[in-house]
C-alpha positions as CSV (number, residue, x, y, z in Angstrom):
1,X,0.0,0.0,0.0
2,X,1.5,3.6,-1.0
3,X,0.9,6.0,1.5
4,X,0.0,9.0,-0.8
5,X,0.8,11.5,2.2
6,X,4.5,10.5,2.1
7,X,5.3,9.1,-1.2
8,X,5.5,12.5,-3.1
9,X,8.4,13.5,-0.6
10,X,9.8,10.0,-1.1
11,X,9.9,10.8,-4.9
12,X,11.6,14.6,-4.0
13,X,14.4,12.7,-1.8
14,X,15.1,10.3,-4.1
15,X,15.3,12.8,-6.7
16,X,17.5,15.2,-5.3
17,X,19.6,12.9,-4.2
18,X,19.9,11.5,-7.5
19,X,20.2,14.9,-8.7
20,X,22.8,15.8,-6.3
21,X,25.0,12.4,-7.3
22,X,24.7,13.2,-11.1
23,X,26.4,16.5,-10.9
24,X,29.2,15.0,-8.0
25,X,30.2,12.6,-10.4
26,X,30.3,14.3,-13.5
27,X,31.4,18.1,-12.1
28,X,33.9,17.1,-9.5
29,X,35.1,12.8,-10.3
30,X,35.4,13.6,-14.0
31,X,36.4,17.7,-14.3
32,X,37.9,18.5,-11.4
33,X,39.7,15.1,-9.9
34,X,40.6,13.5,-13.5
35,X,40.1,16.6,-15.2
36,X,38.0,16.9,-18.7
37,X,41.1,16.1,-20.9
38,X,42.1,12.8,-18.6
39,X,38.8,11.8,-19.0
40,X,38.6,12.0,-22.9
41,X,41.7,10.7,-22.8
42,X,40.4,7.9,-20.0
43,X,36.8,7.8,-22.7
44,X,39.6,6.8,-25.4
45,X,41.6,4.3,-23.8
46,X,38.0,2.5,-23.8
47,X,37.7,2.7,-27.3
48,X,34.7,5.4,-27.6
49,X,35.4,8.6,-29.1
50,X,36.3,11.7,-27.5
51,X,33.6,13.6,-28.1
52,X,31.4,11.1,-26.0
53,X,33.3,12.2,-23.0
54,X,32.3,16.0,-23.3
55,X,28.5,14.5,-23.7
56,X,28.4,12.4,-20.5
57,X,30.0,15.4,-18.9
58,X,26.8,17.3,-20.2
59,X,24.1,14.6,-19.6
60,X,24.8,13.9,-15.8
61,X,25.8,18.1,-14.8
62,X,22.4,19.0,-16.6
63,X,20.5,16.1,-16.0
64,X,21.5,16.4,-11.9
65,X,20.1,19.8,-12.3
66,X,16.9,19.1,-14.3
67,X,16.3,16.1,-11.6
68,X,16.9,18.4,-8.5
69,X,14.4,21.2,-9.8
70,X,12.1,18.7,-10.7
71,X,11.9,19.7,-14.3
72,X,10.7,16.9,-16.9
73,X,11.7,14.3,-14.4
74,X,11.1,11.5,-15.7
75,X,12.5,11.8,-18.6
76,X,15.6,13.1,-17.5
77,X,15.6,10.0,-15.0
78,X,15.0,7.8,-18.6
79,X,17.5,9.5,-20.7
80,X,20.3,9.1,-18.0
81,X,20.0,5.3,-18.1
82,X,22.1,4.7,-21.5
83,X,24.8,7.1,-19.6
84,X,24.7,4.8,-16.7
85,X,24.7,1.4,-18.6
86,X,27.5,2.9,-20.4
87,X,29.4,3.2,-16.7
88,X,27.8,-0.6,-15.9
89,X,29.9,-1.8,-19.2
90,X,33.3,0.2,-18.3
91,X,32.8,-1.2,-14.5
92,X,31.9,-4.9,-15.4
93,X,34.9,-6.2,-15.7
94,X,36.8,-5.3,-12.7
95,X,34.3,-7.6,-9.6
96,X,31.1,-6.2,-8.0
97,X,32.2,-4.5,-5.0
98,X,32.6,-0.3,-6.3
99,X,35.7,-0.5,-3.7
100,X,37.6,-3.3,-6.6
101,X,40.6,-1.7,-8.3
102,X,38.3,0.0,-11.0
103,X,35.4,0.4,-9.1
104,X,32.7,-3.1,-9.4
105,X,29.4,-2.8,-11.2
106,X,27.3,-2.4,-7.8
107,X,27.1,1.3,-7.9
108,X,26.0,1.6,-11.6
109,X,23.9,-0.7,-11.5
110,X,22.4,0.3,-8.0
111,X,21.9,4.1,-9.9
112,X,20.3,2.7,-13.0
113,X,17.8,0.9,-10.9
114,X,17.2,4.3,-8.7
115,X,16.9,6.2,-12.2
116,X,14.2,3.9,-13.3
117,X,12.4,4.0,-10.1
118,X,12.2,7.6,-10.1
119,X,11.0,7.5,-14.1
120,X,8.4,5.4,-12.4
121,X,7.4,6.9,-9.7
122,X,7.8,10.6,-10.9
123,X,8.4,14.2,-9.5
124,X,7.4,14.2,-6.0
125,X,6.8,17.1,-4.1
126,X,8.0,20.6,-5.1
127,X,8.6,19.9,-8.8
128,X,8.7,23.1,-11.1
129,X,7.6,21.6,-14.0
130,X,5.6,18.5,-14.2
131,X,6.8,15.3,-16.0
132,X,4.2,13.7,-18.7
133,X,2.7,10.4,-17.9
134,X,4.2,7.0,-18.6
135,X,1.7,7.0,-20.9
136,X,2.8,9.5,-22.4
137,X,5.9,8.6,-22.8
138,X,4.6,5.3,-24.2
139,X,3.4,6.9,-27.2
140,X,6.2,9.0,-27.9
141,X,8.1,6.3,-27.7
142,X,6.3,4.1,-30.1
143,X,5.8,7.3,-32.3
């Protein structure tokens, strides 16, 4: 049973802390710590272009925003799960545990799930602008 009292701030937290991670990892792990030219060069050394590095760098900073002011949430939350099955396939190899030399598969995989959820679930409380319906999304989908 959903308790319709609680669950839209349920959907906010887990928003905003998805929000909040998205722009963590993408403003400080991959400009400031490994800088944006180690991690096209780190983007390369996998075998994707350059470019694509630049684009995840984009994605999660303005996805984290869009998801932390609840705008078009869930399909930000939909459009961030290629960027984090990408980081499933570069983690895959190296064990489970995020602590392995590498860093495992279990965070990816753990923030893929949570993007879903919250593409399910939707905004939450104190969205500025409203998400469509699945249904929705359904038919733009198919369209």
């Amino acid at each position: 049973m959903i308790d319709q009292k609680t669950a839209p701030y349920a959907a906010l937290l887990l928003r905003v802390s998805l929000g909040v991670m998205f722009i963590a990892h993408s403003l400080y792990l991959k400009v400031v710590v490994f800088t944006i030219p180690g991690t096209v060069q780190f983007f390369e050394s996998l075998g994707l272009p350059g470019f694509t590095a630049y684009a995840t760098i984009a994605a999660e900073s303005l996805g984290g925003i869009a998801l932390i002011l609840g705008i078009q949430t869930r399909v930000v939350a939909l459009a961030l799960v290629p960027v984090l099955a990408g980081a499933l396939w570069v983690h895959a190899g190296n064990g489970w545990l995020f602590t392995a030399q590498g860093g495992g598969w279990e965070y990816p995989l753990f923030l893929t799930v949570a993007s879903l959820v919250q593409a399910l679930i939707g905004d939450g409380a104190l969205a500025l602008a409203k998400s469509p319906s699945l249904e929705r999304i359904k038919q733009l989908v198919a369209a």
